[in-house]
N, C-alpha and C positions, 0 to 999 in steps of 0.2 A: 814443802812450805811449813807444815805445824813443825818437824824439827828447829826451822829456822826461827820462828816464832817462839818458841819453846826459849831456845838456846839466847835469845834476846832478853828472855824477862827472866832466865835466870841469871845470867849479866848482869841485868839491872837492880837484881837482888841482893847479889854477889858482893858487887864492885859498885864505885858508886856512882855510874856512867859519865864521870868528868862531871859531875855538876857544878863547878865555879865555871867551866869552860862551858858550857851549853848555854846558863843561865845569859851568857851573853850574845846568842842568838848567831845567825849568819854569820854577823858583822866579822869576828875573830873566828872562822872557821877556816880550815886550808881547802881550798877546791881544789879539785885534779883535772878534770874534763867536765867544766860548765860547759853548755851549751853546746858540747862536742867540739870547745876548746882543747887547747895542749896546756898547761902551766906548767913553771918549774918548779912548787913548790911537794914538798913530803910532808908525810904524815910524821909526828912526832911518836916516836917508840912507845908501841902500846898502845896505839890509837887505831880503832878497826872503824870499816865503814861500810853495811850489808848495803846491797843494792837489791831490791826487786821490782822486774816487770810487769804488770798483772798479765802479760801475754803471754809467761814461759809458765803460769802457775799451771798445776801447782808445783811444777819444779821449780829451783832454787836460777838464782842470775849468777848476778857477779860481787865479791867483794876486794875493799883492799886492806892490807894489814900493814901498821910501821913496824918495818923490823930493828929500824931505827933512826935517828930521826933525819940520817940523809940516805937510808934506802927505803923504797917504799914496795910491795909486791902487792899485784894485781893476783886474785883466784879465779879463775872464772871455771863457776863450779856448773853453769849445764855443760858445757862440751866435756869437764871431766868428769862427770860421772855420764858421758855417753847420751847426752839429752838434745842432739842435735837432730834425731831420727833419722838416723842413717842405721842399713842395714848392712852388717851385724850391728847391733848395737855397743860398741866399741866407743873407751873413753879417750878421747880427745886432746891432743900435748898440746895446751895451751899455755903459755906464761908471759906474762910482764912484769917489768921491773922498771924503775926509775932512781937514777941517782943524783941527790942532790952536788953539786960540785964545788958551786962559790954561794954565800948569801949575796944579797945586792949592798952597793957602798956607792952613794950616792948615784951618779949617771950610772952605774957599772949594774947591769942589772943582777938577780936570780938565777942561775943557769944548771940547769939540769940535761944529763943524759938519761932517754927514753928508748927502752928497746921492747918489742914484741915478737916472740916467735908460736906461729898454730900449725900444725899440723892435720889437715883433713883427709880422713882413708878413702872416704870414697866422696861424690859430687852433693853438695848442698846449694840448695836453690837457697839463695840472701834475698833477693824480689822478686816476686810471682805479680807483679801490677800485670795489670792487663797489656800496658803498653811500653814496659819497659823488665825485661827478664835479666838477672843476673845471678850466673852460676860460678863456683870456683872449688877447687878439688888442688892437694898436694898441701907446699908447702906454703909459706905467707910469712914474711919476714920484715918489719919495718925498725928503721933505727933514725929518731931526731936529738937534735939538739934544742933545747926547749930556755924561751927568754920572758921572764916575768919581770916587769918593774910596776913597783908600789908609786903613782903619783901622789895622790892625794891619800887621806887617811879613809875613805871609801873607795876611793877609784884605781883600778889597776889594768894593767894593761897585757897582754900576752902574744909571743911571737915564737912559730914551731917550724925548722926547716929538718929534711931530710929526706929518706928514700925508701923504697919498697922492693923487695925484692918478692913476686909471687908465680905460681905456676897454675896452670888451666884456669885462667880467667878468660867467661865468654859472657858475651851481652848479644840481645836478641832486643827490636822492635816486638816481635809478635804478631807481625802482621804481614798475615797472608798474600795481600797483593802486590805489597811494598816492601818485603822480607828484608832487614837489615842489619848481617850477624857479625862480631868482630870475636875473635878467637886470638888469645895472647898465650903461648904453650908455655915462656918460661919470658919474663921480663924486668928489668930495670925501672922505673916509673919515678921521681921526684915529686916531693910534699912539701905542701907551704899552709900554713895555719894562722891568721892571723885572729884575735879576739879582745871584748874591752869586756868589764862587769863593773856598775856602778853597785853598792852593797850599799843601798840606798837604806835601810829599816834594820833594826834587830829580825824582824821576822822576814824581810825579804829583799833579795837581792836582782838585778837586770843584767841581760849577758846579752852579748850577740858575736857573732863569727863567722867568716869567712873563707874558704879552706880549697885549697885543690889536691885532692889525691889523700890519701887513708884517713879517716878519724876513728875515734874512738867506740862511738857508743849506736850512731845510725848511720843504717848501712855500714857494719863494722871490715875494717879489713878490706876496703874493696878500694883499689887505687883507679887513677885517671878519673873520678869522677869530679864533678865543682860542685859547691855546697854553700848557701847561706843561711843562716839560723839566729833567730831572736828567741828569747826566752828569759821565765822568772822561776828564782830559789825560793822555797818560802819554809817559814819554820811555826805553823802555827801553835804550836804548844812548848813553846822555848821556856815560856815561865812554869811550868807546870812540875808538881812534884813528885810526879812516877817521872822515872827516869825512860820508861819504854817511851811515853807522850813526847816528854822535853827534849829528846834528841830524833825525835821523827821529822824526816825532810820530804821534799817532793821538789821534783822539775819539770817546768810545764814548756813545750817548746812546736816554736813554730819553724817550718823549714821550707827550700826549694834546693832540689839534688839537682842536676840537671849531666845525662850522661851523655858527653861527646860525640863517642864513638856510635852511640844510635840516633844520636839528635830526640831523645825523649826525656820526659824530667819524672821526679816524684815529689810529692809536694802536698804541704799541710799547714796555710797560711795560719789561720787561725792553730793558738795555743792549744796542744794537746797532752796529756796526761803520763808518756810513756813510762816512769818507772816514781816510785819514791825509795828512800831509804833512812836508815839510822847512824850517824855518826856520834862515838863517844871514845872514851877512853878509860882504858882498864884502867881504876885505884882502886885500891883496895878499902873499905871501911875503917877506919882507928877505930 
């Protein structure tokens, strides 16, 4: 965590973190996975965006990098640098990427392809709730087609179809009288995502989503499950002129998972705090 801290505010020293782009708050930012949405939009080249959990510190999350401004790569640096606690401690093939394909032209939305491939060496428990256990080990491979259309000049809307491809996914009740285990060794699985964000404020934005089978950021990677999720962007130091403040984000989100195959759910009505981060873009100084 202090490298990544570090490496932020020399950034912000460096380069001059986007500040005509920041200074405009949410409103003009690219999202990728609000709310544990799908979009199709990318980052524009040169434009990085750390993500941190306070649950993985003090190891590092995830960020994304444009590598240009219709590819986008996902890092997701605890599984490579081996921070999933599994033994051996062994780092982790994790990669995503997104391609942007068309801009939107009128009806004709945004449309990107989305792909993810991880690789797990050995078994990682994703939920230890008391009532709801989900394990997964091997391989985990999802590919969508991702549909964003801009209605209004706040309001947008998002549509993710595709499929999963994963191996040793198991889900358990946990309950000893009523034991109810489902074990998928190698499976097929379909994804639907749907989501709105109204980008209501320079400093904050509202999202909510709908989703069966893989998302992004909770409960990652895990197909067959159903998910509903509200939630707000906020940017409270947008105007501010350190560059580490003015590009600090947070997402606060409320959810219900609810898993099928055990008939158990997980769930956190009221907004909670799960990660915040920095979105800016490398310019240089004149």
């Amino acid at each position: 965590m202090r490298f990544c801290l570090l490496f932020i505010l020399i950034s912000s020293s460096l380069f001059g973190f986007g500040q005509s782009d920041s200074l405009k708050g949410i409103q003009k930012e690219t999202f990728l996975h609000p709310a544990d949405g799908f979009t199709a939009y990318t980052l524009k080249r040169g434009e990085f965006v750390y993500n941190q959990s306070p649950f993985t510190l003090p190891l590092p999350s995830w960020a994304w990098w444009g590598i240009t401004d219709h590819i986008t790569a996902e890092i997701d640096l605890l599984p490579l640098i081996g921070g999933l606690f599994q033994e051996p401690n062994l780092p982790v093939p994790s990669f995503n990427f997104r391609f942007k394909l068309i801009n939107q032209k009128k009806l004709v939305p945004t449309i990107a392809f989305e792909t993810m491939y991880q690789h797990l060496w050995n078994e990682v428990t994703q939920s230890d709730q008391p009532n709801a256990i989900v394990k997964r080990k091997g391989n985990s491979w999802y590919n969508h087609l991702n549909f964003s259309w801009k209605i209004k000049s706040k309001l947008y809307t998002h549509l993710s179809i595709g499929a999963t491809y994963v191996e040793n996914l198991y889900f358990s009740n946990n309950d000893s009288l009523n034991l109810i285990e489902k074990f998928y060794p190698k499976s097929f699985t379909p994804d639907f995502n749907v989501s709105i964000d109204y980008r209501w404020k320079p400093w904050m934005s509202v999202h909510a989503t709908a989703s069966h089978g893989v998302t992004f950021v909770y409960l990652d990677n895990i197909p067959r499950k159903q998910q509903i999720s509200y939630g707000f962007r906020i940017a409270p130091f947008y105007k501010n002129k350190w560059g580490f403040l003015r590009t600090f984000r947070a997402e606060l989100i409320g959810y219900h998972i609810y898993l099928p195959d055990i008939n158990e759910s997980i769930k956190s009505y009221l907004p909670i705090f799960p990660y915040f981060y920095w979105q800016w873009t490398f310019k240089k100084r004149k």
